[in-house]
C-alpha positions in Angstrom: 17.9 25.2 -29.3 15.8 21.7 -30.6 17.5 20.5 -27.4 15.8 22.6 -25.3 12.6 22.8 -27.0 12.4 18.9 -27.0 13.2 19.4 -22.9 10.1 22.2 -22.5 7.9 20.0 -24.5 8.4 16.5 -22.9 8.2 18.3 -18.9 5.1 20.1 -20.4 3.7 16.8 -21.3 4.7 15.0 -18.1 3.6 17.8 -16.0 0.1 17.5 -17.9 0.0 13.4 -17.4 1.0 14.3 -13.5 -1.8 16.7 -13.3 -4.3 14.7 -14.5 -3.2 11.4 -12.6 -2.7 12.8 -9.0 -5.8 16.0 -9.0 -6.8 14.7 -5.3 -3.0 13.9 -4.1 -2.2 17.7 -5.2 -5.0 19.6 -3.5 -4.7 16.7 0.0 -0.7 18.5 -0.3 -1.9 22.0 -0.4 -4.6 21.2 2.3 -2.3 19.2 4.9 0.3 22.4 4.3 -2.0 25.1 4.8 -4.0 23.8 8.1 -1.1 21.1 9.4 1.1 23.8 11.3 3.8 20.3 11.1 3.9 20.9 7.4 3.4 24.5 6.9 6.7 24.3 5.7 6.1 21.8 2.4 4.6 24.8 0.2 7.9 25.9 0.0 9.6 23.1 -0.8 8.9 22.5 -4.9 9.9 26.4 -5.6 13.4 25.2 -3.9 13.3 22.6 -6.0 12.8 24.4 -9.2 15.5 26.6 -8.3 18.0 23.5 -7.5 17.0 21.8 -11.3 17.5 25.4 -12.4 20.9 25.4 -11.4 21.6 22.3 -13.6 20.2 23.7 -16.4 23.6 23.9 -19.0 23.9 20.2 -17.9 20.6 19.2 -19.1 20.6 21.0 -22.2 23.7 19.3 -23.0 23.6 17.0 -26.2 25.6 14.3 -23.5 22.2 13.7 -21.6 20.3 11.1 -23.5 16.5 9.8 -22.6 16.0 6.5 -21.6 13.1 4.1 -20.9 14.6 2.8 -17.5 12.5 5.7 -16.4 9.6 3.3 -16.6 10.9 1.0 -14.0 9.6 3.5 -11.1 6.5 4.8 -12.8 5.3 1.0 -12.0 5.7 1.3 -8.2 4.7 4.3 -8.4 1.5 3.4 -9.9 1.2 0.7 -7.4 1.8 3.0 -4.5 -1.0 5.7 -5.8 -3.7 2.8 -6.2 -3.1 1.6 -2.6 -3.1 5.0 -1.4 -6.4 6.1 -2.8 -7.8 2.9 -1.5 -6.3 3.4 1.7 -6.7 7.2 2.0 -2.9 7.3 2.7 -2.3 10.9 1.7 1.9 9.8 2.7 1.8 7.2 0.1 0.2 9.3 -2.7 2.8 11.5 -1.6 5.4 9.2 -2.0 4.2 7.9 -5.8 4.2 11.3 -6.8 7.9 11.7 -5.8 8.4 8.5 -7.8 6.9 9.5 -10.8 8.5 12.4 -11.1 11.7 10.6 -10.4 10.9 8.3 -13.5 9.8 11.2 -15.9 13.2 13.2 -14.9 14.9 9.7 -15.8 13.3 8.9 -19.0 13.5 11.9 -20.2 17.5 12.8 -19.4 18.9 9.7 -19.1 21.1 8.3 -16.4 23.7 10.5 -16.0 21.5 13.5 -16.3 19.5 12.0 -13.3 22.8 11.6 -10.9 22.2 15.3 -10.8 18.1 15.8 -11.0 18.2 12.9 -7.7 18.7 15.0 -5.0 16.4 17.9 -6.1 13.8 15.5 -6.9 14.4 13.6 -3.5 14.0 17.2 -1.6 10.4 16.7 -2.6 10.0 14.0 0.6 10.0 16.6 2.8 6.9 18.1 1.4 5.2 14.7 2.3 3.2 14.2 5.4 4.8 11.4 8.1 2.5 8.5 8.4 0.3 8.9 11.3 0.9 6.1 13.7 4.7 7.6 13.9 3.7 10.9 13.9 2.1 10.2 17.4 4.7 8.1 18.5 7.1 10.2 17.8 5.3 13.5 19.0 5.1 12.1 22.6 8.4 11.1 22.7 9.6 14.4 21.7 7.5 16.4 23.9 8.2 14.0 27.3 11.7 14.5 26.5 11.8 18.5 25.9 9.7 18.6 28.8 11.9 16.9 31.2 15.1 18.6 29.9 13.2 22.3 30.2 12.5 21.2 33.8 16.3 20.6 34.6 17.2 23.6 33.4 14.4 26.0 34.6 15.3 24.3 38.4 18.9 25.1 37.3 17.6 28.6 37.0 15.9 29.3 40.3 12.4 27.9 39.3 10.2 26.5 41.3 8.1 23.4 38.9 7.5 19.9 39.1 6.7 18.0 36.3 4.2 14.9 35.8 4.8 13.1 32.3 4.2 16.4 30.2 2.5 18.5 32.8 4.6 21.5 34.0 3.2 22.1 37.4 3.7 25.9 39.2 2.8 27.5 42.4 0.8 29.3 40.3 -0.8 26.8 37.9 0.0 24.1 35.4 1.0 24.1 31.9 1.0 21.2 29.6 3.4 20.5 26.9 1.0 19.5 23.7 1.3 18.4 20.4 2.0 22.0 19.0 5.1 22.1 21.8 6.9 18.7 21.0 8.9 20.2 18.6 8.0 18.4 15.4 7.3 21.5 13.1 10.4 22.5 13.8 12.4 19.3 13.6 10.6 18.5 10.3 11.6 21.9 8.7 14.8 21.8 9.9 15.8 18.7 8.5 14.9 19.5 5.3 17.0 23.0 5.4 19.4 20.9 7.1 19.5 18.7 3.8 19.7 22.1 1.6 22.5 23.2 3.8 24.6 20.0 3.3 24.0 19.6 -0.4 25.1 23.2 -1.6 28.3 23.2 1.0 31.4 23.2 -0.3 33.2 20.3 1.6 33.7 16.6 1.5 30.8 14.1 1.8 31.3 13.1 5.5 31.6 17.0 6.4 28.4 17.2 4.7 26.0 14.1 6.0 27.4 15.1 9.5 25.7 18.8 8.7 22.8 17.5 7.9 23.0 15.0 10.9 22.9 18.0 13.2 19.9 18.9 11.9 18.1 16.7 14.6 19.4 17.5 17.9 20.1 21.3 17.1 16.0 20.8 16.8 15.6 18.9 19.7 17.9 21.2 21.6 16.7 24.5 20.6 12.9 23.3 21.5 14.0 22.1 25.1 15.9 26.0 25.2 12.4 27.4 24.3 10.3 25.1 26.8 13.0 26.2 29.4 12.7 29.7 28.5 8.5 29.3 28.9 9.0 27.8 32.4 10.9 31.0 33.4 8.4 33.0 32.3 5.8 30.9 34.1 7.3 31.5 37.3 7.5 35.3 36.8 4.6 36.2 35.0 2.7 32.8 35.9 1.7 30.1 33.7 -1.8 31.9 32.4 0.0 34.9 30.7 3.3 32.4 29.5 0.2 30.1 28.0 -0.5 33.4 25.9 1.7 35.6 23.5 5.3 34.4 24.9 4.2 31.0 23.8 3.1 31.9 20.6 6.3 34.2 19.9 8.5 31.7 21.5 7.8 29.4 18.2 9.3 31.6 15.6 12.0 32.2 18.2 12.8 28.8 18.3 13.2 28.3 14.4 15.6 31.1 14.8 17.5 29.7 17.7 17.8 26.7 15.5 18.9 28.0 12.0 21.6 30.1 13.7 23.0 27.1 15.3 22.7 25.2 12.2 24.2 28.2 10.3 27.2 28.2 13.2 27.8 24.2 12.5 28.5 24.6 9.2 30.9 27.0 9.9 32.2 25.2 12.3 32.6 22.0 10.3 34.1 24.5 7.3 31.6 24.1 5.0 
């Protein structure tokens, strides 16, 4: 019981020193999730994480896990990391020494061996954190060129009639344009990280498990080329003003759907 108590006293105190060193990091987080649509997904990640520290609980009470003071050795990055993100109005690296710090508390305050199972709940946190910006772009175009070119293939494959010019779907009746919101990015981010959540609480070997979580990508990247193919169809039915409208819109939440069934069919597959 004084184990415990000392546990609920020293997170209360860390989760007081966090609050009052990252107020602006916090409420940039709960900003970028709720008008980003790319991270709309991150105010769900420190719930999951809760509930995955949860699950160690008997393991942490244990009289075995001991504190430390190598915790310290990440709160200096981490302190390092927040100064130049403030500076820099980097809201990724404030991000980033957040994660750290935490990292350092759940070390100091358990001990080594006690971390070997915090470090994966704690490193979920990343995917709350926004991508840097120059490889956000570079990376949505290259996503969106792609899933345009493969919907193309298979909408022609499919009776069709479109062109395509870089990311402009062209149709007898019109011309659609695969944007930002289209490359597939939300989805691919999102994945990934239940991708990750898949793979860690499977019941297989390591490889079985990082090759799970390696799907992750192309069953995003697939899946958003299935739903691009599926809006070209509709374009040359209904024409591309009214596939522009609510098929596009529900064709998002299709898409995630699309995707966690065939992640959800991988890891049966692969006997996880």
């Amino acid at each position: 019981m004084r184990r415990g108590a000392w546990l609920v006293g020293a997170w209360a105190l860390s989760a007081t020193a966090v609050a009052f060193a990252y107020p602006s990091t916090l409420a940039d987080l709960w900003g970028l999730w709720m008008r980003n649509p790319n991270y709309s997904h991150g105010f769900l990640i420190p719930p999951v994480t809760a509930w995955l520290i949860w699950r160690q609980r008997s393991w942490l009470t244990a009289e075995r896990s001991r504190a430390t003071w190598w915790g310290a050795a990440l709160l200096a990055p981490a302190a390092l990391l927040q100064v130049v993100g403030l500076r820099g109005d980097v809201v990724a690296l404030q991000g980033l020494s957040l994660v750290l710090a935490i990292a350092g508390a759940a070390l100091q305050i358990h001990g080594v061996a006690s971390f070997r199972r915090l470090l994966f709940p704690i490193a979920f946190l990343l995917f709350m954190l926004p991508l840097m910006p120059w490889f956000v772009h570079g990376l949505s175009y290259q996503l969106k060129f792609g899933a345009a070119r493969g919907a193309v293939a298979i909408a022609r494959l499919m009776g069709v009639i479109v062109q395509r010019d870089g990311v402009n779907l062209i149709f007898p009746g019109g011309v659609l344009e695969v944007e930002n919101a289209c490359s597939g990015l939300r989805s691919l981010v999102a994945l990934l990280a239940l991708g990750a959540l898949f793979a860690h609480l499977a019941r297989c070997g390591a490889f079985r498990r990082v090759i799970l979580f390696a799907l992750a990508l192309p069953i995003a990247v697939v899946a958003n080329v299935v739903r691009i193919a599926a809006l070209c169809v509709y374009a040359g039915i209904a024409g591309p003003q009214e596939a522009a409208g609510a098929f596009h819109t529900a064709g998002g939440f299709a898409l995630f759907l699309l995707a966690f069934a065939m992640l959800a069919a991988s890891k049966g597959l692969l006997r996880c």
